[in-house]
N, C-alpha and C positions, 0 to 999 in steps of 0.2 A: 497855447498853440495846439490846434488838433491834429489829433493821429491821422498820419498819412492814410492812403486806402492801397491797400495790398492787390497785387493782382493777380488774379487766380493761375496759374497754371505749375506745371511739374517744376519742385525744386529738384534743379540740379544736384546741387552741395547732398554727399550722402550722410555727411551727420548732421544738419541742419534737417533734411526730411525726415529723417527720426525721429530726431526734438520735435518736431510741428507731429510727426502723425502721433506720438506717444499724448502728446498735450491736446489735440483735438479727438483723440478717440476716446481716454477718460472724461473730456468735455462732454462727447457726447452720449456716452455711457451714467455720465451722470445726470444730463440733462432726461434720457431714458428712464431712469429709475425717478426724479421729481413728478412725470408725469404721469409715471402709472401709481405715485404714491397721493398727490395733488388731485386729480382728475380718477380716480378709481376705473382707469384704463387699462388695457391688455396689452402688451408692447413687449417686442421681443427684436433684440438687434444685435444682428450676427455680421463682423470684420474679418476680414480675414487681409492679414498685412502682406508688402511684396513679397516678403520671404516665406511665406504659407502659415504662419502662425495665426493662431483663429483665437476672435476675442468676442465674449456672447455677452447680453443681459437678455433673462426674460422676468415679467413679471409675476412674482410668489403665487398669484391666485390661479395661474396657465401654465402651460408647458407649450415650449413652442412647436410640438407635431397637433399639439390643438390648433394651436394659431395657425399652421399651416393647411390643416383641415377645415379652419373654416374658410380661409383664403381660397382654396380650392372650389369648394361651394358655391360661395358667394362672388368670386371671380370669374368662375367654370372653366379657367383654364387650367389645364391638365398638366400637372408637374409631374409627374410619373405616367408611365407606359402602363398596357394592360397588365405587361408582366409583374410589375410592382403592385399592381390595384386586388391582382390575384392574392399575391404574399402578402398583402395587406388582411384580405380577408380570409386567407389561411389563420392568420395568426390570432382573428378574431374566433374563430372556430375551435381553434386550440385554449384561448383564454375560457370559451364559455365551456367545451370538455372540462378542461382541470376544474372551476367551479363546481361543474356537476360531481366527479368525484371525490374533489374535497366534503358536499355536503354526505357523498354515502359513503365517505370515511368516518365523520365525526356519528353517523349514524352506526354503523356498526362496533364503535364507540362506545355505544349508548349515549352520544350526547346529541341533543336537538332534538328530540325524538317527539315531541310535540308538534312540530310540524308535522308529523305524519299523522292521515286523518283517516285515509280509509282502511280498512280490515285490509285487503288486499296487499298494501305497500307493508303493512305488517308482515303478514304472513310470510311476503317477499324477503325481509329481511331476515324472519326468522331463520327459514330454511339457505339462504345466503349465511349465515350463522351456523348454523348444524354443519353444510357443509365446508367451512371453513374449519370447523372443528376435528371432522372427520381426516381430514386430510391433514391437519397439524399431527393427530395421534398414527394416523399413517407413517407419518415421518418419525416421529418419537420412535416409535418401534424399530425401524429401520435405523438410528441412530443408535437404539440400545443394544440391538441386535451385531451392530458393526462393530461397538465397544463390546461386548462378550469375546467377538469374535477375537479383538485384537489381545484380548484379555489373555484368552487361551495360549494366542500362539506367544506371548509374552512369558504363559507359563510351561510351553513347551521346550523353549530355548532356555527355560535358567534349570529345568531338568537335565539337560542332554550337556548344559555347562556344568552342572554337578555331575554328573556318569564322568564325564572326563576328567575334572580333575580327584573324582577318586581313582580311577582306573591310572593316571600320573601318579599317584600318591601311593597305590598298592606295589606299582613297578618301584618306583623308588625304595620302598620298603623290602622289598625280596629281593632287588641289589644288593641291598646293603647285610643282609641275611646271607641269599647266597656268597658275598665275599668273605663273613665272617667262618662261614663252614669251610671255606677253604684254606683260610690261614689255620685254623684248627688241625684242619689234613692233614695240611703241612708241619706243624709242631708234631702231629703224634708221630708222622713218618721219620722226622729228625732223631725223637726219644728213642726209638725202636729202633734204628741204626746204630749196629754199633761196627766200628771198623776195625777187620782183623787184618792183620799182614798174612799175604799168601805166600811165601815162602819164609821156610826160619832158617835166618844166617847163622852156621858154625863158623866158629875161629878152627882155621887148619892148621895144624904145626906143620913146620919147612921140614920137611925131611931132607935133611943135607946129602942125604946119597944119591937124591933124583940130581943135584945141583954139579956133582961130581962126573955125573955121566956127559955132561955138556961138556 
C-alpha cells in the first residue's frame, strides 16, 4: 500500500512541528552538504526556526559573505544600503593598511628584506631604524634617570629613619642615666643625714615642797 501524500500547510500540533521541522531541516542540511560534496558546488543554507534559533551549512571551499557577494553581483540587487557598501569598503581599506604595516613591521625586523630592491626603500628603512633607535635610548635614559631619582629619595628616607631612631635611642639612654644620678643623690643625702634630737629631756625630781603649797 503506498504512502498517503501529505498536505502542505502549517501544522498545528506544537510538538509534532518540531519533530517535522527538526527532521526536514537536518534532511535538508544534509541534502546541502551531498551537493556541494557530489557536484563540487558552493552552497550555503541559512534556517532560522520560529523561535529565532539560526541553523547554517556552507560549503568548506566558500564562506557565505562570498556567496553573498557574488549574489549581489550577479543578481545586481542590492542587499545592503549605501551605508553598509561604505563599511564595507572602509573595512577593505583597513584590511589592505594592516598588510601594508605588517610587511614594514617584518621589514624593520630584518625579515623579508629582499623584497626590497631599490636603494631608496633602503635607505628609508634605515634612517626609520636609526630613528627608532634614537628615541628608544631617549627613553632609556629617562627611565634610568627616574630610577636614580627614585633611588635617591629611597636613600634619603632610610637616613632620616636612622637620625630618628638614634636620636630615640640617645633619649632613652640619658633617661635612664639621668634616673640613675638621681637615686645616687638620693643615697648620698640619706648617708649624710644624721638625725639629732633638738631638745634633751631631763628626769625632774618632785620637789615635795612645791606639792605642799597647793
Amino acid at each position: 500500500m503506498g504512502r498517503g501524500k501529505i498536505e502542505i500547510k502549517r501544522i498545528e500540533n506544537t510538538s509534532n512541528r518540531q519533530v517535522t521541522y527538526s527532521k526536514r531541516r537536518n534532511g535538508l542540511l544534509k541534502k546541502a552538504k551531498e551537493i556541494s560534496v557530489l557536484c563540487d558546488a558552493n552552497v550555503s543554507v541559512v534556517i532560522f526556526a520560529s523561535n529565532g534559533k539560526m541553523h547554517e551549512y556552507c560549503s568548506p571551499s566558500t564562506t557565505l559573505v562570498d556567496i553573498l557577494e557574488r549574489y549581489h553581483k550577479q543578481s545586481g540587487k542590492k542587499l545592503w544600503d549605501a551605508k553598509h557598501e561604505n563599511l564595507n569598503n572602509e573595512i577593505d581599506r583597513i584590511k589592505k593598511e594592516n598588510d601594508r604595516m605588517q610587511i614594514e613591521l617584518r621589514h624593520l625586523r630584518g625579515e623579508d628584506i629582499t623584497s626590497l630592491h631599490g636603494h631608496k626603500e633602503l635607505m628609508a628603512l634605515e634612517d626609520a631604524l636609526e630613528t627608532g633607535l634614537a628615541s628608544i635610548r631617549a627613553r632609556e635614559m629617562e627611565v634610568f634617570r627616574e630610577m636614580e631619582k627614585h633611588e635617591k629619595m629611597l636613600e634619603e628616607d632610610n637616613e632620616r629613619l636612622k637620625y630618628v631612631l638614634h636620636q630615640q635611642r640617645m633619649a632613652m639612654e640619658g633617661g635612664g642615666e639621668m634616673e640613675n644620678g638621681y637615686q645616687q643623690q638620693q643615697h648620698q643625702q640619706v648617708r649624710e643625714y644624721q638625725p639629732q634630737m633638738p631638745f634633751a629631756f631631763h628626769n625632774l625630781q618632785i620637789q615635795p615642797n612645791l606639792q605642799e603649797r597647793f
